[in-house]
N, CA, C and O atoms as a GROMACS GRO file, in nm:
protein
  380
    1UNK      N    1  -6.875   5.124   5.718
    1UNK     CA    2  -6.988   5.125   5.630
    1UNK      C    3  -7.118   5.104   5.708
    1UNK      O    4  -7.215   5.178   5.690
    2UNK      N    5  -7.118   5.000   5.795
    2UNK     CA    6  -7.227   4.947   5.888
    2UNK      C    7  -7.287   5.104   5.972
    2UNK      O    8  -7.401   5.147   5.983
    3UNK      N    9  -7.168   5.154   6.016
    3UNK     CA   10  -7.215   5.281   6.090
    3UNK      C   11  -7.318   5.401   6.002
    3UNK      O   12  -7.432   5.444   6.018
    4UNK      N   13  -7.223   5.419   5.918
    4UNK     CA   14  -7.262   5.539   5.774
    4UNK      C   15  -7.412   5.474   5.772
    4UNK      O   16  -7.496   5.547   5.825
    5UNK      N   17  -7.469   5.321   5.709
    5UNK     CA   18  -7.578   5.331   5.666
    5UNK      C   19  -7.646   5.340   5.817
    5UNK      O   20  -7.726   5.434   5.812
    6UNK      N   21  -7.646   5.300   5.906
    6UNK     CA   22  -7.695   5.380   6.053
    6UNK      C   23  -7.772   5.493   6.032
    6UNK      O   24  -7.893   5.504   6.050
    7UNK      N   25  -7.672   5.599   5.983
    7UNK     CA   26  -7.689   5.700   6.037
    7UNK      C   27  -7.785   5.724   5.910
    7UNK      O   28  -7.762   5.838   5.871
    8UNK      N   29  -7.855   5.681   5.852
    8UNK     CA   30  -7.958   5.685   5.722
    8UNK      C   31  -8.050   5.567   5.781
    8UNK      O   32  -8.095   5.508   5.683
    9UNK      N   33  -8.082   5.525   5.863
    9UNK     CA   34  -8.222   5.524   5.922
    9UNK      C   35  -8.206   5.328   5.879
    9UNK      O   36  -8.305   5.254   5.873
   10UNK      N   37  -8.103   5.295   5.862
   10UNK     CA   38  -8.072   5.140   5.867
   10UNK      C   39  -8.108   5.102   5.996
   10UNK      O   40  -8.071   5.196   6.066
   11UNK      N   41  -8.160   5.017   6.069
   11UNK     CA   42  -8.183   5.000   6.221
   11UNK      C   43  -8.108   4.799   6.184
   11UNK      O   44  -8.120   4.706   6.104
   12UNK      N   45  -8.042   4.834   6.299
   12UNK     CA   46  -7.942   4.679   6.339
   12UNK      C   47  -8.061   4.584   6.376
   12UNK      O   48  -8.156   4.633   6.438
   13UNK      N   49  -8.062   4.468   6.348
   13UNK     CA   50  -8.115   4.333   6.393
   13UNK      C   51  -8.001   4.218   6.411
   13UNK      O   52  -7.932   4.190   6.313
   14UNK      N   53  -7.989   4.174   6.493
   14UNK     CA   54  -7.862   4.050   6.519
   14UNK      C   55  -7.922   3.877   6.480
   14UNK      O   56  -8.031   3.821   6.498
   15UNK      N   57  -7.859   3.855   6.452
   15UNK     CA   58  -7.916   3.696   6.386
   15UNK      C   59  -7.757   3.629   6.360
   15UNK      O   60  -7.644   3.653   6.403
   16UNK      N   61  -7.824   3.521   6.256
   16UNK     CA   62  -7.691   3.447   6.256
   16UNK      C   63  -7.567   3.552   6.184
   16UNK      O   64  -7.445   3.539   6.196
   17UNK      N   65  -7.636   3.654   6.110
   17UNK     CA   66  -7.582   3.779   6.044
   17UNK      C   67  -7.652   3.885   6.083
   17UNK      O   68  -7.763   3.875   6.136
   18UNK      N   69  -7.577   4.029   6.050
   18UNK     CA   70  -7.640   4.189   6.080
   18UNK      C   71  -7.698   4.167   5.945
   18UNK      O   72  -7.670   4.119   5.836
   19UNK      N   73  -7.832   4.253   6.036
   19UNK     CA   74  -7.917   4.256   5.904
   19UNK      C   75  -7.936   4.420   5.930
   19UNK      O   76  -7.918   4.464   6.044
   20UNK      N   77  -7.959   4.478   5.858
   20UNK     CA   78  -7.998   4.648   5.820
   20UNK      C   79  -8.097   4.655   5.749
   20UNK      O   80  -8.097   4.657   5.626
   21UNK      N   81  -8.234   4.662   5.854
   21UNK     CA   82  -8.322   4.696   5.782
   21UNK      C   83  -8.373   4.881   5.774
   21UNK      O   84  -8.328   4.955   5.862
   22UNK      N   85  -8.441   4.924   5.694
   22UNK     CA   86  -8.451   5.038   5.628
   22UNK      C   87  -8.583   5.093   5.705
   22UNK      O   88  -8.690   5.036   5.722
   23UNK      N   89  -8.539   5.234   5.752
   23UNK     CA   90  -8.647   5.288   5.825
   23UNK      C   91  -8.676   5.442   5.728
   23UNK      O   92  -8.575   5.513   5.717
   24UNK      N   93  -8.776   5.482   5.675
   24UNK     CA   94  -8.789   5.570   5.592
   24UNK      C   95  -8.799   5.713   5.730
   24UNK      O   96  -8.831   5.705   5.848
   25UNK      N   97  -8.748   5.847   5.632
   25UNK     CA   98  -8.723   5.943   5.737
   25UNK      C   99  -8.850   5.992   5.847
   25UNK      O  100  -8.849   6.079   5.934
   26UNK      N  101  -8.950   5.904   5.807
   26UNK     CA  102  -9.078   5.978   5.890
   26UNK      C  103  -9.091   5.834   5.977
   26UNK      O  104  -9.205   5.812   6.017
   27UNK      N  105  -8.992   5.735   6.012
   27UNK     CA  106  -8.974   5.649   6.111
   27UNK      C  107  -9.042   5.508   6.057
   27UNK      O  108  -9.055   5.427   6.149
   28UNK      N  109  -9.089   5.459   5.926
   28UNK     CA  110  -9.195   5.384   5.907
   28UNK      C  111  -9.078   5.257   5.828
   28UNK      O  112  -9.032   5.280   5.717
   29UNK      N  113  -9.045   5.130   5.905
   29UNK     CA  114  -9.026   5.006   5.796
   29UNK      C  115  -9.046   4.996   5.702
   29UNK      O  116  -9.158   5.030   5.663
   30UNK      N  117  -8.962   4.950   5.621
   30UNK     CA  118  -8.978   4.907   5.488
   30UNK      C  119  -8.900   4.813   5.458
   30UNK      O  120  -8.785   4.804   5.500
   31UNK      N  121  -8.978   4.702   5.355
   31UNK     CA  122  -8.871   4.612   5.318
   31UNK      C  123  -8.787   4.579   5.306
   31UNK      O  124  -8.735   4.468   5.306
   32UNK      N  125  -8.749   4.706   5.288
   32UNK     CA  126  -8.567   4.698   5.235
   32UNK      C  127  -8.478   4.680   5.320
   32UNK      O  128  -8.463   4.754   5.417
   33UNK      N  129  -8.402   4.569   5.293
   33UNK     CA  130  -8.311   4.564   5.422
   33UNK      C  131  -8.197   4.459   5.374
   33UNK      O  132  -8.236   4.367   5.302
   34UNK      N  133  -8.062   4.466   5.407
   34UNK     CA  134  -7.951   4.424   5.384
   34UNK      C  135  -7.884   4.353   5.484
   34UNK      O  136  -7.923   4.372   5.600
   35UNK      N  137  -7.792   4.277   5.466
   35UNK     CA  138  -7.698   4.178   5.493
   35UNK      C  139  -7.546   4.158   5.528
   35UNK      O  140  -7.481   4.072   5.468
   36UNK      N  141  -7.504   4.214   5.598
   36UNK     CA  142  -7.373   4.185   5.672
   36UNK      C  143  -7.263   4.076   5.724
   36UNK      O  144  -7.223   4.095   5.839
   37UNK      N  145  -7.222   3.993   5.673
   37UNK     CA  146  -7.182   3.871   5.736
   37UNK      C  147  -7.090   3.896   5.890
   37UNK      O  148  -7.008   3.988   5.897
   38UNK      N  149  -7.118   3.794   6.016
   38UNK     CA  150  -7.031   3.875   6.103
   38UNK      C  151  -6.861   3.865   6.025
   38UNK      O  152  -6.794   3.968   6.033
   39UNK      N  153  -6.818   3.785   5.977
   39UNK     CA  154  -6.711   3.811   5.927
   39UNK      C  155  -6.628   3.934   5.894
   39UNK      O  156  -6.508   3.955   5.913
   40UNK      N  157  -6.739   4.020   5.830
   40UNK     CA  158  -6.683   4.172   5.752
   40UNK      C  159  -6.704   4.244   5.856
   40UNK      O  160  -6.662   4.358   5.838
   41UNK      N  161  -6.758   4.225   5.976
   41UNK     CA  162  -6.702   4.373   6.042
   41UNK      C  163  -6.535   4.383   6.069
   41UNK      O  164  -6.456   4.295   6.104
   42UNK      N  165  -6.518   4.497   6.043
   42UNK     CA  166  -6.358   4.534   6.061
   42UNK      C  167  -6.273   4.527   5.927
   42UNK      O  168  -6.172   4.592   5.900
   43UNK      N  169  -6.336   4.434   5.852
   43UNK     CA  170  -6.239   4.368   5.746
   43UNK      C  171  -6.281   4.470   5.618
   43UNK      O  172  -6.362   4.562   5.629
   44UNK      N  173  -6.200   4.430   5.478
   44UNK     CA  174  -6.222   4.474   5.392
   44UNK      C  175  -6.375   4.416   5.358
   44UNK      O  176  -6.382   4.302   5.404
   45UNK      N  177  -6.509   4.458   5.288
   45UNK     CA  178  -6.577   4.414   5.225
   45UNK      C  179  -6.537   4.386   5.016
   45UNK      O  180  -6.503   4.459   4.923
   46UNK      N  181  -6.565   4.259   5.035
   46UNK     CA  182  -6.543   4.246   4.889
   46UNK      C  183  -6.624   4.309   4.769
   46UNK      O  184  -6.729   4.366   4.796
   47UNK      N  185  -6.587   4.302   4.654
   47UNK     CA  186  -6.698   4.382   4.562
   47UNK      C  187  -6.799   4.321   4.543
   47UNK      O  188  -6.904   4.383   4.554
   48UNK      N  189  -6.803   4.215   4.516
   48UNK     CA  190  -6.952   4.105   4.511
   48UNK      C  191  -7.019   4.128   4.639
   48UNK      O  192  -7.141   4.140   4.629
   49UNK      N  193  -6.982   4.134   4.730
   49UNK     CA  194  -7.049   4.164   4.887
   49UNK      C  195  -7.143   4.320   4.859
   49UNK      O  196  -7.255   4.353   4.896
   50UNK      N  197  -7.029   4.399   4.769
   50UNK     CA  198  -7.108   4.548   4.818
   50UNK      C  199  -7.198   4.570   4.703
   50UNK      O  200  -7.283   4.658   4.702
   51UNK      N  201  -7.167   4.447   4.557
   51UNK     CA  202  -7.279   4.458   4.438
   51UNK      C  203  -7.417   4.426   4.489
   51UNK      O  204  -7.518   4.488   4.456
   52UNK      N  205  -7.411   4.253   4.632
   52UNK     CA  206  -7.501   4.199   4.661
   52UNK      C  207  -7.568   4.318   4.743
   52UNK      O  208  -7.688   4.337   4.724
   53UNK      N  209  -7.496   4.404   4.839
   53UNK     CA  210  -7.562   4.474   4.960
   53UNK      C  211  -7.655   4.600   4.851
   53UNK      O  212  -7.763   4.657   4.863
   54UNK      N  213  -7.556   4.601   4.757
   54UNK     CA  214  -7.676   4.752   4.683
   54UNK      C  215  -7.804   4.657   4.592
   54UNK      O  216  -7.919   4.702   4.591
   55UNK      N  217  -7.783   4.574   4.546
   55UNK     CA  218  -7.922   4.500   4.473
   55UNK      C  219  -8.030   4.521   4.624
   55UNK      O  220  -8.118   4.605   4.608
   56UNK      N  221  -8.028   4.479   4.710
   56UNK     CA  222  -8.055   4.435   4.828
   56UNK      C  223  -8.155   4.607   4.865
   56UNK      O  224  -8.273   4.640   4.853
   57UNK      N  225  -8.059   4.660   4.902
   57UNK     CA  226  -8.095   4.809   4.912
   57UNK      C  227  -8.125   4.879   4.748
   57UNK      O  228  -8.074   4.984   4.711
   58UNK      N  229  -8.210   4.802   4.669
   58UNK     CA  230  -8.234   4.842   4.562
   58UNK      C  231  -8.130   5.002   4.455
   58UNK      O  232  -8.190   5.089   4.392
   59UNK      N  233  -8.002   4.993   4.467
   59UNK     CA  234  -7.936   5.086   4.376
   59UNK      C  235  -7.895   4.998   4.315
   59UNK      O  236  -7.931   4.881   4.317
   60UNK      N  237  -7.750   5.088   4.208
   60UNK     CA  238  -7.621   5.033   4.148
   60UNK      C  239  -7.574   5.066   4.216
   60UNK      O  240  -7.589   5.156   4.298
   61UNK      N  241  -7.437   4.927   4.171
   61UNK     CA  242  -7.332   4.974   4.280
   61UNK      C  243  -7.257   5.096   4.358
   61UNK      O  244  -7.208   5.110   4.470
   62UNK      N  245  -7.274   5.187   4.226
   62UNK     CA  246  -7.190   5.304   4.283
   62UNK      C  247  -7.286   5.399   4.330
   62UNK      O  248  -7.247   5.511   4.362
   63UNK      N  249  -7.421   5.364   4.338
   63UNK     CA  250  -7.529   5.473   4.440
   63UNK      C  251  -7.518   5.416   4.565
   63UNK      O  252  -7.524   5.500   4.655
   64UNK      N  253  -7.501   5.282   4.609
   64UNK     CA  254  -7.450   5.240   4.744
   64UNK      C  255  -7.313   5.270   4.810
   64UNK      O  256  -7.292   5.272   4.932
   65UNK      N  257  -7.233   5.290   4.722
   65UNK     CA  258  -7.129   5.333   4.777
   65UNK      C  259  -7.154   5.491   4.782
   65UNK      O  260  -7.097   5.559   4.867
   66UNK      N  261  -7.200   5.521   4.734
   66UNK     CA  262  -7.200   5.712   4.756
   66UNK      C  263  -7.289   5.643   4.880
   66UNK      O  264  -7.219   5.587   4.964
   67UNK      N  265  -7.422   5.639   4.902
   67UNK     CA  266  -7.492   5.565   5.020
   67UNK      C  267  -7.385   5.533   5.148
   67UNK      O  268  -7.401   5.608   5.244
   68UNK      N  269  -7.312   5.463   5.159
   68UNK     CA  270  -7.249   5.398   5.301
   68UNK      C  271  -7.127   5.501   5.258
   68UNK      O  272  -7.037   5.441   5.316
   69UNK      N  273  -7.063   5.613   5.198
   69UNK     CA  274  -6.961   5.682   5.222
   69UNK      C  275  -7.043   5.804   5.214
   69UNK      O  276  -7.000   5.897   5.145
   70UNK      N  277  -7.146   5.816   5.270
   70UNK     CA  278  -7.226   5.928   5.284
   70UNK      C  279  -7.205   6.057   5.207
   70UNK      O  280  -7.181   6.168   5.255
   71UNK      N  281  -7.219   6.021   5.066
   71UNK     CA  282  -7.215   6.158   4.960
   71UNK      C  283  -7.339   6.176   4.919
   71UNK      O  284  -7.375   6.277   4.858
   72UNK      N  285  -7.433   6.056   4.958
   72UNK     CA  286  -7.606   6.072   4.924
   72UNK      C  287  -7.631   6.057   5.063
   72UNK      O  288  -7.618   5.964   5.141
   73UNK      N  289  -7.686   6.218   5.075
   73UNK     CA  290  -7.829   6.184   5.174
   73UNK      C  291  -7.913   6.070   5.193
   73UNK      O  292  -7.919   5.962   5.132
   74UNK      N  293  -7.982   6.120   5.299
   74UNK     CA  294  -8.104   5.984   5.309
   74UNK      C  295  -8.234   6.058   5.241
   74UNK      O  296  -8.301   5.982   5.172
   75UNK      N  297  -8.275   6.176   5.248
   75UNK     CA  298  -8.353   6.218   5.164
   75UNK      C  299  -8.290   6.200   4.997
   75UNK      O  300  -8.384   6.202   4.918
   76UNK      N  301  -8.217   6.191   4.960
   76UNK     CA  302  -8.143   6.193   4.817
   76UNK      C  303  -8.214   5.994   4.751
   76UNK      O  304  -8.272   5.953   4.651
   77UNK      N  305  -8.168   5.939   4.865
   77UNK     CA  306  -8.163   5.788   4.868
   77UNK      C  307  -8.335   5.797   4.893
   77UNK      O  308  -8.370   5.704   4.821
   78UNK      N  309  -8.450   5.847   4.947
   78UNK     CA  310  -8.542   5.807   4.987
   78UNK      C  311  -8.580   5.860   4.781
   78UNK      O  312  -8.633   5.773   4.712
   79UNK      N  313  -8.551   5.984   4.723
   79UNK     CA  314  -8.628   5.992   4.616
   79UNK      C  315  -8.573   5.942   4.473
   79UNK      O  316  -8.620   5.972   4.363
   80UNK      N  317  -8.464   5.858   4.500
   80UNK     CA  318  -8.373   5.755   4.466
   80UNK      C  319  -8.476   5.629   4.472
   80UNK      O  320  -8.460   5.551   4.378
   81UNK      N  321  -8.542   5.608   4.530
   81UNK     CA  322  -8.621   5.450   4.560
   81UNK      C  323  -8.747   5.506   4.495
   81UNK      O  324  -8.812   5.438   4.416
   82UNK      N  325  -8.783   5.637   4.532
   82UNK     CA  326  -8.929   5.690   4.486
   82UNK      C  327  -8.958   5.691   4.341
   82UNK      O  328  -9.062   5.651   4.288
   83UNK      N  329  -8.826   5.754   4.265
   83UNK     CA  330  -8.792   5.764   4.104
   83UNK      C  331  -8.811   5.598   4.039
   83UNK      O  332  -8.879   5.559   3.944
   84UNK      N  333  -8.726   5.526   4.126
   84UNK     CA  334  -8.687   5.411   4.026
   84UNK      C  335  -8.829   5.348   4.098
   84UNK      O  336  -8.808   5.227   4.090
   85UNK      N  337  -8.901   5.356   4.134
   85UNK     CA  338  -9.049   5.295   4.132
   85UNK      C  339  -9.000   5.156   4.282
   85UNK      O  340  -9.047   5.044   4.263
   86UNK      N  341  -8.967   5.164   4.330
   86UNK     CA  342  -8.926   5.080   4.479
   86UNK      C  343  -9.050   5.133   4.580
   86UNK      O  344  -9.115   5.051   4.645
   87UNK      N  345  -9.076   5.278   4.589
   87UNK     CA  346  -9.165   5.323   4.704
   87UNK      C  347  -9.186   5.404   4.673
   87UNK      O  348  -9.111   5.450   4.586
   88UNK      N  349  -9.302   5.487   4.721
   88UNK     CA  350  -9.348   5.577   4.726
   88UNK      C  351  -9.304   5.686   4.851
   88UNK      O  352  -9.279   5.613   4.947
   89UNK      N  353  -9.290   5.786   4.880
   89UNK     CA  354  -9.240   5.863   5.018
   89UNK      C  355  -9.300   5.884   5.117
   89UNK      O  356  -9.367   5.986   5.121
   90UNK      N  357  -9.297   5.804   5.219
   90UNK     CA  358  -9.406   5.838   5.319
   90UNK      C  359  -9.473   5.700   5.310
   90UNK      O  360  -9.563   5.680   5.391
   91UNK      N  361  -9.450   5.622   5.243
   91UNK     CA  362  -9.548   5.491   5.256
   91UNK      C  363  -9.467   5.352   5.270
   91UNK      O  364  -9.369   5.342   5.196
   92UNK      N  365  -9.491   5.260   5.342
   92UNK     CA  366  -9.410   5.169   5.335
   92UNK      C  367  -9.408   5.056   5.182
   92UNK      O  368  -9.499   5.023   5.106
   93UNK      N  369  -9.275   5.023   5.184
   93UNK     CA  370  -9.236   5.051   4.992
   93UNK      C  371  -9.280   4.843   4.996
   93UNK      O  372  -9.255   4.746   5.067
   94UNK      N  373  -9.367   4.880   4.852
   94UNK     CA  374  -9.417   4.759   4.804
   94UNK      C  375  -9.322   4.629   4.713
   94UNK      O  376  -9.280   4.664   4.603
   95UNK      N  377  -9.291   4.489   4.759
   95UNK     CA  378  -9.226   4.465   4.650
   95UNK      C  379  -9.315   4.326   4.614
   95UNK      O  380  -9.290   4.261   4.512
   0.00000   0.00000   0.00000
C-alpha cells in the first residue's frame, strides 16, 4: 500500500512513524498527509487503520482503497479533493 500511494506523489518522511505527505501533480505540498505505524509494514493493515488513513487523506473508505490499490489515478484523486472542496488544482489545499 505504502508503495502504490508513492507512486501518487505521497513523498516518505521517517519519524517515530511513516508519514506520507501529499505532493500535488505539478510538485507543490499540501497538507494532506497520512500515517503509517512502523508496525504495519509487511503486515496486514487493519480496517480502522485504513478508515483512519482515508479521513486523513480526506476520502471514504473505499476511495482510499481504490487510491493505494491503484484503480484511481492521481489526477482522478487530485479532482476528487477539488470536487469535495479540500483544494483547489494547482494550489496548495487549505484546511
Amino acid at each position: 500500500m505504502v508503495q502504490n500511494l508513492m507512486k501518487k506523489d505521497f513523498k516518505q518522511k521517517e519519524g517515530d512513524h511513516l508519514y506520507l505527505h501529499y505532493h500535488t501533480m505539478d510538485g507543490k505540498k499540501t497538507t494532506i498527509r497520512t500515517k503509517v505505524s512502523h508496525g504495519n509494514r509487511g503486515s496486514d493493515i487493519t480496517s480502522s487503520l485504513v478508515s483512519a488513513m482515508a479521513r486523513q487523506c480526506q476520502l471514504t473508505t473505499q476511495q482510499f482503497k481504490q487510491l493505494a490499490e491503484c484503480t484511481i489515478s492521481q489526477q482522478q484523486y487530485e479532482q476528487l479533493l477539488t470536487v469535495n472542496g479540500h483544494f483547489s488544482h494547482g494550489r496548495k489545499q487549505n484546511q
